[in-house]
PADO-460280 format. One record per residue (C-alpha): residue number from 1; z, x, y. Coordinates in nm, 3 decimals, m for minus. Layout:
<atoms>
nr=NUM, w=Z, u=X, v=Y .
...
</atoms>
This chain:
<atoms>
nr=1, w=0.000, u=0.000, v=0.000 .
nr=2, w=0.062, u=0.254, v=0.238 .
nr=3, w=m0.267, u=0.431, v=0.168 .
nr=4, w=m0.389, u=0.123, v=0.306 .
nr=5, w=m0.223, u=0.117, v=0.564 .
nr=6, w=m0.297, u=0.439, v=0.690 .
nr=7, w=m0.675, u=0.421, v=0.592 .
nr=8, w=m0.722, u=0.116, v=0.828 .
nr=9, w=m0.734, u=0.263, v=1.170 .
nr=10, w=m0.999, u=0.567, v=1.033 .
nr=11, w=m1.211, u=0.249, v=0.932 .
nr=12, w=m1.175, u=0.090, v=1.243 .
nr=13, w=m1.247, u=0.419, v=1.419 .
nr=14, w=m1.597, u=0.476, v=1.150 .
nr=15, w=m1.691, u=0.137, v=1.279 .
nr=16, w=m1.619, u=0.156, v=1.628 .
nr=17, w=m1.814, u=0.439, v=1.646 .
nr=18, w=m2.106, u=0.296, v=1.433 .
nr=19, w=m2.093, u=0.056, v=1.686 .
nr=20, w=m2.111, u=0.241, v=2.024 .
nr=21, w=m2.390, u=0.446, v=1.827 .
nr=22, w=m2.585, u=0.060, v=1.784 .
nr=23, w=m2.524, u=0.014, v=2.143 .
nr=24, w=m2.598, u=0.341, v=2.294 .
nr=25, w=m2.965, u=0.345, v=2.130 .
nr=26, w=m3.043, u=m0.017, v=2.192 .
nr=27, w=m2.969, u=0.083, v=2.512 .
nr=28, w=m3.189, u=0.426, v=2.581 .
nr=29, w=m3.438, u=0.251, v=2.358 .
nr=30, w=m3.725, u=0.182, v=2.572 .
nr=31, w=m4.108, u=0.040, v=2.573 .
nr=32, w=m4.230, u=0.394, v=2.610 .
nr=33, w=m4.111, u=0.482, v=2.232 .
nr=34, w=m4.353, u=0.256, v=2.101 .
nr=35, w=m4.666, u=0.418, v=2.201 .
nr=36, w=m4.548, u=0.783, v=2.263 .
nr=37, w=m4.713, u=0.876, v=1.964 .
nr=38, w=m5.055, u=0.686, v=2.059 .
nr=39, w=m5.369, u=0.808, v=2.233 .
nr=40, w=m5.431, u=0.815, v=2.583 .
nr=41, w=m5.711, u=0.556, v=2.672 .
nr=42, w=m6.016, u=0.623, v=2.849 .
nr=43, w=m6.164, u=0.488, v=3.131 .
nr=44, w=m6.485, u=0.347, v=2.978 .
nr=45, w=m6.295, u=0.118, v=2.713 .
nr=46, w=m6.000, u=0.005, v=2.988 .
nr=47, w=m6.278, u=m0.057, v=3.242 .
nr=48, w=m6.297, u=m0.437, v=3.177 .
nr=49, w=m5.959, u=m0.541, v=3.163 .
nr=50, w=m5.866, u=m0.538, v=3.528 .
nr=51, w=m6.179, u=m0.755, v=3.597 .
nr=52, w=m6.134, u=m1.020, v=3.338 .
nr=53, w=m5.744, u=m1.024, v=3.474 .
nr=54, w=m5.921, u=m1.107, v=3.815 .
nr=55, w=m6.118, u=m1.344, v=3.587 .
nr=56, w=m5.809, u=m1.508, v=3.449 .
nr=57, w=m5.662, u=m1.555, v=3.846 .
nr=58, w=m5.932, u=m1.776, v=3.926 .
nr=59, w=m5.865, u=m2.021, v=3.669 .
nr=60, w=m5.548, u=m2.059, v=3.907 .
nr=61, w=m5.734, u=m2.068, v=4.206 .
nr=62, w=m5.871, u=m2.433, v=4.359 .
nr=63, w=m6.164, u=m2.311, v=4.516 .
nr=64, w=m6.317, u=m1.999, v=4.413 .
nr=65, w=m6.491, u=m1.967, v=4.745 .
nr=66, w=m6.133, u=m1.966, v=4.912 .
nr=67, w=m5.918, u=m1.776, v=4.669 .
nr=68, w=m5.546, u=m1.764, v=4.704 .
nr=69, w=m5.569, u=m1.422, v=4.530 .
nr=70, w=m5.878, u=m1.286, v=4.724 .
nr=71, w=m5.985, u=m0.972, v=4.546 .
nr=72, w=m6.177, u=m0.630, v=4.625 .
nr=73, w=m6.530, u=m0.612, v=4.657 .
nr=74, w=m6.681, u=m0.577, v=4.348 .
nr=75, w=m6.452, u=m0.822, v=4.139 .
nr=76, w=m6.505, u=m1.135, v=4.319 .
nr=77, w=m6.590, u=m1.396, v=4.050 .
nr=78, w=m6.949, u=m1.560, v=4.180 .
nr=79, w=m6.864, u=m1.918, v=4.204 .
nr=80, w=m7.225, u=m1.973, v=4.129 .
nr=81, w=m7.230, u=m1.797, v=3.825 .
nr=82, w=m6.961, u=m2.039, v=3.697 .
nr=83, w=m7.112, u=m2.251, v=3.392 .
nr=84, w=m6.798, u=m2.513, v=3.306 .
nr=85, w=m6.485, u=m2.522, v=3.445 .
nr=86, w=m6.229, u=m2.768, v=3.296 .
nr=87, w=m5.877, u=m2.882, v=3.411 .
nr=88, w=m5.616, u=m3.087, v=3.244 .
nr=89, w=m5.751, u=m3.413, v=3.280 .
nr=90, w=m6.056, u=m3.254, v=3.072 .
nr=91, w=m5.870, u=m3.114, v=2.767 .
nr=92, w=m5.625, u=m3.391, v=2.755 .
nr=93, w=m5.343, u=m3.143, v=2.691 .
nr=94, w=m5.471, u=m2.996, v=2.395 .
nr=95, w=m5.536, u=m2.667, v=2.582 .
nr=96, w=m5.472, u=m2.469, v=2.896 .
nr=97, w=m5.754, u=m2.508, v=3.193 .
nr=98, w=m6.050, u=m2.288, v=3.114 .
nr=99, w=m6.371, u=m2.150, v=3.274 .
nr=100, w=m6.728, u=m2.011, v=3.119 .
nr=101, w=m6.856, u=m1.765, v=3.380 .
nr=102, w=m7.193, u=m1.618, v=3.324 .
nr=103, w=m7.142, u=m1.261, v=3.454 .
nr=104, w=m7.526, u=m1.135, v=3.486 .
nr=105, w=m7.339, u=m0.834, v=3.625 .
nr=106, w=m7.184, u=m0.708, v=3.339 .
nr=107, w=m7.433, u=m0.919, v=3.100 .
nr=108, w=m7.187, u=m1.095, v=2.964 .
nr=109, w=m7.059, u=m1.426, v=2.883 .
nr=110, w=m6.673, u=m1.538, v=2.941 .
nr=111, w=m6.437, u=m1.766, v=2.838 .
nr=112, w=m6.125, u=m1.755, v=3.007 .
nr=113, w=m5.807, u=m1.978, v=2.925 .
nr=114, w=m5.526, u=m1.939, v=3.194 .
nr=115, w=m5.155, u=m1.910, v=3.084 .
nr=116, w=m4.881, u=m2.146, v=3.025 .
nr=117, w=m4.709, u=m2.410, v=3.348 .
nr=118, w=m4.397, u=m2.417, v=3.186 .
nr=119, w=m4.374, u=m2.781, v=3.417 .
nr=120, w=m4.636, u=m2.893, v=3.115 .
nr=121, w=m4.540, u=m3.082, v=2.820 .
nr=122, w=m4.832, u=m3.019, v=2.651 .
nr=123, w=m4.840, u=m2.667, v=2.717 .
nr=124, w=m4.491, u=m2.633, v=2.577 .
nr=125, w=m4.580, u=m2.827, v=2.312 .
nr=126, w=m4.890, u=m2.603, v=2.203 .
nr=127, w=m4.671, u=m2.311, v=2.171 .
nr=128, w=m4.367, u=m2.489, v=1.992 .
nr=129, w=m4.575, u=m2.611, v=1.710 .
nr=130, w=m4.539, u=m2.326, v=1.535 .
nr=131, w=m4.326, u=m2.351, v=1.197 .
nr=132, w=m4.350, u=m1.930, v=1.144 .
nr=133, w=m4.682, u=m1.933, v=1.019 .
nr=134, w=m4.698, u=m2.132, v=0.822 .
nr=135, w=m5.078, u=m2.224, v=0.864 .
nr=136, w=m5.278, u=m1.991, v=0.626 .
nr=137, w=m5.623, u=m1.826, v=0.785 .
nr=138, w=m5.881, u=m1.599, v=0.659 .
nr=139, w=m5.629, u=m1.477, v=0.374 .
nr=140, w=m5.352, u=m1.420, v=0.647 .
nr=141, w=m5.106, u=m1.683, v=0.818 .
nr=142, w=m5.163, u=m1.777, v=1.188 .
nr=143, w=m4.997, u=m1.964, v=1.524 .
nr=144, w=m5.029, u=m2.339, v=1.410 .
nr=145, w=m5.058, u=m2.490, v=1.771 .
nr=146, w=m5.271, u=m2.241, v=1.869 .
nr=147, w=m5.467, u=m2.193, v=1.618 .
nr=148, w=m5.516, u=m2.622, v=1.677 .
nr=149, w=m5.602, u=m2.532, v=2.039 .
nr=150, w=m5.863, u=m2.204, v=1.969 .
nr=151, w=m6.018, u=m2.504, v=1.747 .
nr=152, w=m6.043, u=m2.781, v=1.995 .
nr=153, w=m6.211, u=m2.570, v=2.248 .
nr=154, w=m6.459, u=m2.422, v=1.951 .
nr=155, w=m6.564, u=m2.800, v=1.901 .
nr=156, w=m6.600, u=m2.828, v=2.271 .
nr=157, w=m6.825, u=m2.548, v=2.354 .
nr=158, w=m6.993, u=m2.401, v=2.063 .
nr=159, w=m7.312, u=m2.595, v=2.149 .
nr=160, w=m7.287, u=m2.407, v=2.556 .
nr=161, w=m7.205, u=m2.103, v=2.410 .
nr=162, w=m7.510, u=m2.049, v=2.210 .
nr=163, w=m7.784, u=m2.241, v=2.442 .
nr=164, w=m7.608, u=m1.959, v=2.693 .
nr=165, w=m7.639, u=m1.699, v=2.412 .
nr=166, w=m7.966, u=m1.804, v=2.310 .
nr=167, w=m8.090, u=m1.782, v=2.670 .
nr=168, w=m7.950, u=m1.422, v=2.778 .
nr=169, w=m8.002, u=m1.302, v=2.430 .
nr=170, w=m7.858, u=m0.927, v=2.536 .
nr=171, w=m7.529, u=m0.999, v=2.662 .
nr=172, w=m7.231, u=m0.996, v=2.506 .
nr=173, w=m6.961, u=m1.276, v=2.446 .
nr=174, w=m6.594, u=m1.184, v=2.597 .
nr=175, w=m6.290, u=m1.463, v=2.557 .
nr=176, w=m6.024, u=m1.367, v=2.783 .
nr=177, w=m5.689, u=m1.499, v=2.844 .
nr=178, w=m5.308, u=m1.516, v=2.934 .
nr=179, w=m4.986, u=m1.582, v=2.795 .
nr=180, w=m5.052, u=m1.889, v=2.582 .
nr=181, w=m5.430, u=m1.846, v=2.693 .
nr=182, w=m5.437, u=m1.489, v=2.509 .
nr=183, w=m5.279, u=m1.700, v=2.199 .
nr=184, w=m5.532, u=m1.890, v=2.240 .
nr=185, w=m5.880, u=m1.690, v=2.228 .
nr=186, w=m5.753, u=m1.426, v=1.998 .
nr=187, w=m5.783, u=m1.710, v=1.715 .
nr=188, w=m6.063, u=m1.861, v=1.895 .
nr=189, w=m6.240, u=m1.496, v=1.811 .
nr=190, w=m6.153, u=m1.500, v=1.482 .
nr=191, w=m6.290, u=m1.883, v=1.459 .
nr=192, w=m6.622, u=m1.753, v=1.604 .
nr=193, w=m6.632, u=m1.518, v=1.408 .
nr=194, w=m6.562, u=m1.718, v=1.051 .
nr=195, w=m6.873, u=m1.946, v=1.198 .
nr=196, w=m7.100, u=m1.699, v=1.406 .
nr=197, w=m7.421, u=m1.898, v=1.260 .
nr=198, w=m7.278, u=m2.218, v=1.490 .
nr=199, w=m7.329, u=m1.928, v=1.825 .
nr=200, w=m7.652, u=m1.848, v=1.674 .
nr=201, w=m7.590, u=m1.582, v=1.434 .
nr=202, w=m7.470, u=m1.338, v=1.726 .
nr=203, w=m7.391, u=m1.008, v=1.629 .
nr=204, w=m7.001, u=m0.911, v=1.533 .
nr=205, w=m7.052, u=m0.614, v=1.790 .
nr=206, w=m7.163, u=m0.834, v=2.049 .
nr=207, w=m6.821, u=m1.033, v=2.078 .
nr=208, w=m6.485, u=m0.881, v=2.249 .
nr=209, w=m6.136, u=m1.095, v=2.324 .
nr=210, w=m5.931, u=m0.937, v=2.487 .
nr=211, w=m5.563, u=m1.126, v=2.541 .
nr=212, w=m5.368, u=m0.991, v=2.805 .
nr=213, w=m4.989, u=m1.063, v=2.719 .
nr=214, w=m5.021, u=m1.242, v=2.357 .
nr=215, w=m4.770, u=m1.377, v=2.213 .
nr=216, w=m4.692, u=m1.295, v=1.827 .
nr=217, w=m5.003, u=m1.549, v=1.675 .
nr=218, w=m5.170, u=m1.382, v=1.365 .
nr=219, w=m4.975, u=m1.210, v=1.026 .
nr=220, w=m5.012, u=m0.845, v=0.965 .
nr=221, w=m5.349, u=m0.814, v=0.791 .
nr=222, w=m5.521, u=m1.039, v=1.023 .
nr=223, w=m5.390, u=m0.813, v=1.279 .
nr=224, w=m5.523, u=m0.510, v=1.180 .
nr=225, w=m5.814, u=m0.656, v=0.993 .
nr=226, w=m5.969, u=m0.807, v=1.373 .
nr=227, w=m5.876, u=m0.460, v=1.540 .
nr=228, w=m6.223, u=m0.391, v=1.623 .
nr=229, w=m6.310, u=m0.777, v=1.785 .
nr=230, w=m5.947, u=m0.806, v=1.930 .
nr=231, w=m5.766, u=m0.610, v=2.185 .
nr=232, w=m5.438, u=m0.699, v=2.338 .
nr=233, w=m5.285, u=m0.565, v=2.677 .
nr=234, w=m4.891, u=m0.515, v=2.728 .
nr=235, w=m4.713, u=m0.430, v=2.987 .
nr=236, w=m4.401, u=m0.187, v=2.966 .
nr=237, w=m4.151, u=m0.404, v=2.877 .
nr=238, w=m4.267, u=m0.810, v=2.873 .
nr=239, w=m4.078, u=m0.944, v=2.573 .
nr=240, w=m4.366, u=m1.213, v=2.461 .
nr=241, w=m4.512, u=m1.014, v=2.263 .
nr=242, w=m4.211, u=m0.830, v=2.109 .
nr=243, w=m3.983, u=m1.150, v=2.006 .
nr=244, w=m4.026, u=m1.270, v=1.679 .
nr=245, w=m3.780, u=m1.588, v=1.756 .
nr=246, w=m3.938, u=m1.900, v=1.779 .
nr=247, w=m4.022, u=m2.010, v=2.063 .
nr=248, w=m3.872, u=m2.340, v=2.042 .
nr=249, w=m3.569, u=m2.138, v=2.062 .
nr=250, w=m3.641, u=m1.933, v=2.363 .
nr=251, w=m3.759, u=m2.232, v=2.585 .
nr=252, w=m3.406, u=m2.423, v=2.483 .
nr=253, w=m3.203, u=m2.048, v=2.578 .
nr=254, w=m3.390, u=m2.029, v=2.880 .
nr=255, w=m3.027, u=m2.055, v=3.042 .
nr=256, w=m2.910, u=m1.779, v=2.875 .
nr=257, w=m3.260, u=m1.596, v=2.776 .
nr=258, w=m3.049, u=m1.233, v=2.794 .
nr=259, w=m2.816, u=m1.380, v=2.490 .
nr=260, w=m3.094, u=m1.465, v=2.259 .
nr=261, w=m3.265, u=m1.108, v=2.336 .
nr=262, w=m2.995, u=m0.959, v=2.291 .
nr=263, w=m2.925, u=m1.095, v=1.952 .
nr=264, w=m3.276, u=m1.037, v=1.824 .
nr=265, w=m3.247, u=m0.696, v=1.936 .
nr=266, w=m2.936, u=m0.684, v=1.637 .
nr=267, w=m3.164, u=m0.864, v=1.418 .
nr=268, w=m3.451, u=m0.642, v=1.385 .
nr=269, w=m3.255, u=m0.344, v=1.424 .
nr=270, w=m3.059, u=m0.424, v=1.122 .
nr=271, w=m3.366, u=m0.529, v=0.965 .
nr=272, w=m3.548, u=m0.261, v=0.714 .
nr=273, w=m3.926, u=m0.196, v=0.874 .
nr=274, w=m4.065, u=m0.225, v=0.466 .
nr=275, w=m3.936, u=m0.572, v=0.472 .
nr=276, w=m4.091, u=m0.674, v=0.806 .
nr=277, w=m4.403, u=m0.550, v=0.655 .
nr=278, w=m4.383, u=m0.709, v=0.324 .
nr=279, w=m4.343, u=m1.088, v=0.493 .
nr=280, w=m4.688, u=m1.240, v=0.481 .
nr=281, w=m4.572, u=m1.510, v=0.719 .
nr=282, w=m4.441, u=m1.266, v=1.049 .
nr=283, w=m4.667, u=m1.256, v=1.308 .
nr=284, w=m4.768, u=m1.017, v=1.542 .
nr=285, w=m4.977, u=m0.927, v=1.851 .
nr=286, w=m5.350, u=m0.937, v=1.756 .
nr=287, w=m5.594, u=m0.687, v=1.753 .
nr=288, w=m5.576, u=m0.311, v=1.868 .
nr=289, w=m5.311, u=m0.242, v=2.127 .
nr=290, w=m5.331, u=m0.140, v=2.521 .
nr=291, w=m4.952, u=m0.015, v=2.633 .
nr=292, w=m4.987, u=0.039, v=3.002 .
nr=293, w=m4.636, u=0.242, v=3.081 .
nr=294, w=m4.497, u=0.265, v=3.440 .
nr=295, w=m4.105, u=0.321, v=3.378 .
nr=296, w=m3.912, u=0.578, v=3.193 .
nr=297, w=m3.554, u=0.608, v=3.126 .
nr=298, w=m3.295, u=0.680, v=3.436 .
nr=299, w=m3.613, u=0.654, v=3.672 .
nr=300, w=m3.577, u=0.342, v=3.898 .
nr=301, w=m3.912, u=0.394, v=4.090 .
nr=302, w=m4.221, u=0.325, v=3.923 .
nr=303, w=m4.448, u=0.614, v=3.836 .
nr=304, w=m4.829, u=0.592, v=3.807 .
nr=305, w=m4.943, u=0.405, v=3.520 .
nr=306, w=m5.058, u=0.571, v=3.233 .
nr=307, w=m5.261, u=0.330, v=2.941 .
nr=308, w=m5.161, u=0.421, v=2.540 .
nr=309, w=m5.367, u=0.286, v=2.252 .
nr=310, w=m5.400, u=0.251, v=1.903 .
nr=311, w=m5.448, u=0.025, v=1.607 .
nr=312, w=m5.094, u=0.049, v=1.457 .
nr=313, w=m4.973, u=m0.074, v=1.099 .
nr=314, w=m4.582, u=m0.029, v=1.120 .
nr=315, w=m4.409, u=0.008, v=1.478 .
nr=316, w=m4.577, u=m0.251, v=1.584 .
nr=317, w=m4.406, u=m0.376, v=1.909 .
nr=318, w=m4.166, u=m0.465, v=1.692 .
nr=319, w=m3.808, u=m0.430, v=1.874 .
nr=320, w=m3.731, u=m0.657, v=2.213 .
nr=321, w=m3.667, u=m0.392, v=2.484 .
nr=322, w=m3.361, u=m0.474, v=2.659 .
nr=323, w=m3.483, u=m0.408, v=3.046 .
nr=324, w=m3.420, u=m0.673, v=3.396 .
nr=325, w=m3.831, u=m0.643, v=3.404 .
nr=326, w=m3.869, u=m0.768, v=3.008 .
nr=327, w=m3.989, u=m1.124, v=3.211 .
nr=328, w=m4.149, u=m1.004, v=3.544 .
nr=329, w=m4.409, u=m0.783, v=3.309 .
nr=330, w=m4.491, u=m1.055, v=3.207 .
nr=331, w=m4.676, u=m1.186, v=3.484 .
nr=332, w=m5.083, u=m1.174, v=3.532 .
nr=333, w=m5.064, u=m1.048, v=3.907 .
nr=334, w=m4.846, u=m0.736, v=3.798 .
nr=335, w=m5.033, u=m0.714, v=3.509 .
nr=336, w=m5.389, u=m0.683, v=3.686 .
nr=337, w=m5.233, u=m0.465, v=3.994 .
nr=338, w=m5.113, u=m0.220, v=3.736 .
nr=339, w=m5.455, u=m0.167, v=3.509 .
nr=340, w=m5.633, u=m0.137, v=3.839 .
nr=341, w=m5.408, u=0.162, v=3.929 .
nr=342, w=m5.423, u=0.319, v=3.599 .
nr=343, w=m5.794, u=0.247, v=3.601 .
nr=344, w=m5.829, u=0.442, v=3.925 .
nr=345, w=m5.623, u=0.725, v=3.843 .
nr=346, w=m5.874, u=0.719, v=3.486 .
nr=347, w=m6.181, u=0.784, v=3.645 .
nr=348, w=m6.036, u=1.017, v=3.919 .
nr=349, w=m5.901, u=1.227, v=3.627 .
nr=350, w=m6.207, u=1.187, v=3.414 .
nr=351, w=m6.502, u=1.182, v=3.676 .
nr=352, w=m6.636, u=0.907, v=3.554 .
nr=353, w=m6.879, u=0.798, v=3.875 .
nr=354, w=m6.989, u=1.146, v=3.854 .
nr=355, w=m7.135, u=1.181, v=3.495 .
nr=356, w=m7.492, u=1.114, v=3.468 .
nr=357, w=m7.600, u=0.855, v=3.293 .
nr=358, w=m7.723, u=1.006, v=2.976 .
nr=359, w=m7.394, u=1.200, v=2.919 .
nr=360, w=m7.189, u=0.870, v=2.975 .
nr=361, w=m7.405, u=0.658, v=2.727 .
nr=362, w=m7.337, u=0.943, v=2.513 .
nr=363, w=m6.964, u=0.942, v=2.574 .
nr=364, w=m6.945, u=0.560, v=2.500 .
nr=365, w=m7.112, u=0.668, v=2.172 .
nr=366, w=m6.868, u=0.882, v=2.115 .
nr=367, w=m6.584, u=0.658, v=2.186 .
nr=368, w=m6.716, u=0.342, v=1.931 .
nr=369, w=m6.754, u=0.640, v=1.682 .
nr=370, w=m6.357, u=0.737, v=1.744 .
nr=371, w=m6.272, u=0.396, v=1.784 .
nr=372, w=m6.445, u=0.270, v=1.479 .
nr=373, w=m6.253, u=0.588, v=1.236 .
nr=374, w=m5.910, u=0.469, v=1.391 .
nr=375, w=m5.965, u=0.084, v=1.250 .
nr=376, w=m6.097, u=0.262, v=0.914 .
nr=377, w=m5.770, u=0.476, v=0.911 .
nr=378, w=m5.548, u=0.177, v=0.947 .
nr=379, w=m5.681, u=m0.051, v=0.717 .
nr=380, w=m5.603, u=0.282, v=0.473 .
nr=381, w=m5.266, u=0.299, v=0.618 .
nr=382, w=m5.222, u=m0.109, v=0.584 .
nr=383, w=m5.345, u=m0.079, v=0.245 .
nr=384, w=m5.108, u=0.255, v=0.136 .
nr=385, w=m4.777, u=0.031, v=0.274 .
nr=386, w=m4.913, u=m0.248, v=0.024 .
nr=387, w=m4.936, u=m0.534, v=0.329 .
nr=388, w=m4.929, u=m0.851, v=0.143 .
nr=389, w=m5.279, u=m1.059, v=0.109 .
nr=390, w=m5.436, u=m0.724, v=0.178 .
nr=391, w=m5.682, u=m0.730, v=m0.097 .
nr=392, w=m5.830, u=m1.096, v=0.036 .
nr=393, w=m6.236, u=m1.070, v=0.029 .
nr=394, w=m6.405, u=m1.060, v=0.340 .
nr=395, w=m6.731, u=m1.080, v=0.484 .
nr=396, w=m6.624, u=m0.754, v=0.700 .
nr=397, w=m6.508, u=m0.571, v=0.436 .
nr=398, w=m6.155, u=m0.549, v=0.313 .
nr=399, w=m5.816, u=m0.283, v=0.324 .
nr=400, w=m5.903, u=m0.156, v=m0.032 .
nr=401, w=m6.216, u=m0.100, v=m0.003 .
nr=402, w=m6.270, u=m0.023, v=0.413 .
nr=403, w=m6.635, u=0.167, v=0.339 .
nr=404, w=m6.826, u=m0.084, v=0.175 .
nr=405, w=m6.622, u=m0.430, v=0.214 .
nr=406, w=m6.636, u=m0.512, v=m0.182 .
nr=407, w=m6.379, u=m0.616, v=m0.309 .
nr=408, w=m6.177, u=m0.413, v=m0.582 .
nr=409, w=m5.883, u=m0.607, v=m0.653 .
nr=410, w=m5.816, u=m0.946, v=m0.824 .
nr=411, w=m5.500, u=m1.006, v=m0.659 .
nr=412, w=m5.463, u=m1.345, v=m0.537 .
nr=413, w=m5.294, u=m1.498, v=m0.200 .
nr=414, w=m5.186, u=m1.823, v=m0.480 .
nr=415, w=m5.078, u=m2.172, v=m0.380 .
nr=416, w=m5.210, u=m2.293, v=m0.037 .
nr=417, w=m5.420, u=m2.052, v=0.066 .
nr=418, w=m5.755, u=m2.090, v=0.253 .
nr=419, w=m5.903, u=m1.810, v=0.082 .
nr=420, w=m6.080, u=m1.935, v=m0.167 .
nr=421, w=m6.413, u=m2.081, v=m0.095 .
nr=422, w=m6.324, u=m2.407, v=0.050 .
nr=423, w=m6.275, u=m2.195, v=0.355 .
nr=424, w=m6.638, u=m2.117, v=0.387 .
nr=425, w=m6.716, u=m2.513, v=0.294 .
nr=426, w=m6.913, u=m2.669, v=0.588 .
nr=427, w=m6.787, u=m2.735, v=0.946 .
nr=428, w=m6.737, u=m3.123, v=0.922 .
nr=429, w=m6.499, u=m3.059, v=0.656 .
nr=430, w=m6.337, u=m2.830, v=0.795 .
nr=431, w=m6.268, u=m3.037, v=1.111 .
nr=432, w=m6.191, u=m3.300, v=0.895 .
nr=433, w=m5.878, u=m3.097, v=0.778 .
nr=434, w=m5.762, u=m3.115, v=1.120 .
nr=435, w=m5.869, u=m3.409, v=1.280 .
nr=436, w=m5.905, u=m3.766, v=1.193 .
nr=437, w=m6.013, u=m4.063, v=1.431 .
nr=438, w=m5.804, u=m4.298, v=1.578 .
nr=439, w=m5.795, u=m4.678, v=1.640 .
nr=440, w=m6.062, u=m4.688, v=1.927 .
nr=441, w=m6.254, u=m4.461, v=1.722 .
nr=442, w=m6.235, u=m4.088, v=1.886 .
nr=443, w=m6.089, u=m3.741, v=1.738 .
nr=444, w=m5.728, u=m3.600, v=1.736 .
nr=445, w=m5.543, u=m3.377, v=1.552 .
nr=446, w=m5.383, u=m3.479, v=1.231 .
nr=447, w=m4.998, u=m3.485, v=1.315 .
</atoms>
């Protein structure tokens, strides 16, 4: 008894101490460990991202000729060149406001969904309608509400899209979006994509998203498995794309948003990173990854931005960063002022507007060749860590077999999965899945 008694207070010291140790890294931890390891990016593939941010602003604005957020010469959206704009009264709810823009000077084609008006209903109700991924996509699990809304506007504009495609037959097709927006047209890619032959049969290289902000909407494989199609932007330390609590949960602890960070920061610490990687169902941030960092430890003015990439496997923005800005980074006005300044300090460092022409073409080259051996090397590294529903054929090959996309493997996804070939069945039933007609005789979603 009195060994006990005397071993009590060294316990209570060995957990103390394990304790302050918790603490003291959850507090020096910051959104610069992330991406330390990552590769700078260049100027050439960062180039768009300030523009479509501009892009996103004017789905804000209430007349583009008069905008609130006027910006520099050079990025001012051509209210001309604006195909389809559509509000709330036009979705109904089902989706954010949105705007196809037909940029002749870039050659490209854009869809751009604005972010969540947390004032909305429907908006809230997009992103609550979630059940942890529980809807199963393309051999992976998805964002059920948004995966509803990437859908809805699919059905909408398919038919534009291609007579727009169809009639500019060398440009490119970009979706673009915020917050719930980026949700939004990172599974509206990958629905393109599954149905290119309904955008008439455009090329796989030809289509970009890139989703500025995402929150957590696709599982691991689709994730990495999308990483040449999807890219997603983050800034320092904005928590959307970090929190794996559902978001019914953070809108109701919206009163006390630091307590629920603060316990998911204890959560996935104390959570092995093999068992985050072995749940089919966790979602993450789509696509490959932009980190533009500004802040480092004990440094309370903001340094020049520097922009990380990569197409990570494990480490991926996994752990809430406990920081006063976790919610202003979130914004789309601090998120487009910063990739403009890191931009500018790019092509001052690399000379871009001096190479000739012939050297930068060959640069890009260069870059889609790099680019295109970094998604090969993950889908090795997703395939090494044995990522659950890995081994699901694709049309774009798979993670065992990255070369020549045949499939190796007879390993199965089992019970309720839309990987078998009633995926590819035809588009009316797979609308019907989701839809169904109501009394006066027009579509909504199955509830």
């Amino acid at each position: 008894m009195s060994c006990i008694t005397c071993c009590l207070p060294i316990l209570e010291c060995v957990y103390c101490l394990a304790c302050a140790r918790f603490a003291w890294k959850r507090c020096r931890y910051t959104a610069g460990h992330e991406s330390q390891n990552w590769g700078l990016s260049r100027a050439e593939e960062f180039q768009p991202i300030p523009r479509l941010c501009r892009y996103i602003l004017s789905v804000y604005e209430d007349d583009l000729r008069n905008p609130v957020w006027a910006p520099p010469d050079g990025y001012q959206m051509n209210p001309d060149w604006v195909v389809l704009r559509k509000d709330y009264d036009d979705t109904g709810g089902q989706v954010t406001p949105y705007i196809i823009y037909l940029d002749h000077d870039n050659a490209d084609v854009v869809l751009v969904v604005r972010g969540l008006t947390m004032g909305r209903e429907s908006d809230r109700a997009i992103l609550l309608d979630n059940k942890l991924g529980m809807t199963p996509f393309d051999g992976g699990y998805v964002h059920n509400g948004l995966l509803k809304a990437a859908m809805w506007v699919f059905d909408a504009e398919r038919e534009l899209l291609r007579d727009l495609l169809e009639k500019n037959p060398s440009y490119t097709l970009t979706f673009a979006g915020h917050s719930l927006g980026a949700g939004v047209v990172a599974l509206l890619t990958l629905v393109a994509l599954q149905d290119r032959e309904m955008l008439g049969n455009i090329d796989r290289k030809k289509v970009r998203c890139y989703a500025m902000a995402p929150p957590r909407c696709v599982s691991l494989n689709l994730a990495v498995r999308y990483a040449d199609v999807v890219n997603s932007v983050v800034l320092q330390d904005d928590f959307l794309p970090r929190t794996t609590a559902t978001l019914d949960a953070v809108f109701k602890s919206l009163i006390c948003l630091p307590c629920l960070l603060c316990v998911m920061c204890l959560k996935d610490t104390c959570m092995m990173e093999e068992k985050m990687i072995t749940d089919p169902r966790r979602l993450y941030a789509p696509g490959r990854l932009y980190h533009i960092v500004e802040r480092k430890p004990c440094r309370f003015q903001r340094l020049p931005p520097s922009v990380r990439t990569a197409v990570p496997v494990d480490g991926r923005f996994e752990h809430i960063v406990l920081s006063c800005n976790a919610i202003s980074d979130h914004g789309i006005i601090w998120m487009e002022r910063e990739s403009q300044i890191a931009l500018d300090l790019m092509m001052e460092n690399e000379g871009v507007m001096e190479i000739p022409p012939n050297q930068r073409m060959e640069r890009q080259e260069k870059l889609a060749r790099e680019h295109s051996e970094e998604y090969r090397e993950a889908l090795r590294r997703a395939a090494a860590l044995d990522v659950p529903h890995s081994y699901v054929p694709s049309p774009y090959g798979t993670f065992n077999d990255v070369e020549t996309g045949v499939r190796l493997s007879t390993r199965s996804l089992g019970e309720g999965s839309l990987a078998s070939s009633k995926w590819r069945d035809s588009w009316d039933d797979f609308i019907g899945r989701l839809f169904e007609k109501d009394e006066s005789g027009h579509m909504v979603f199955k509830k």
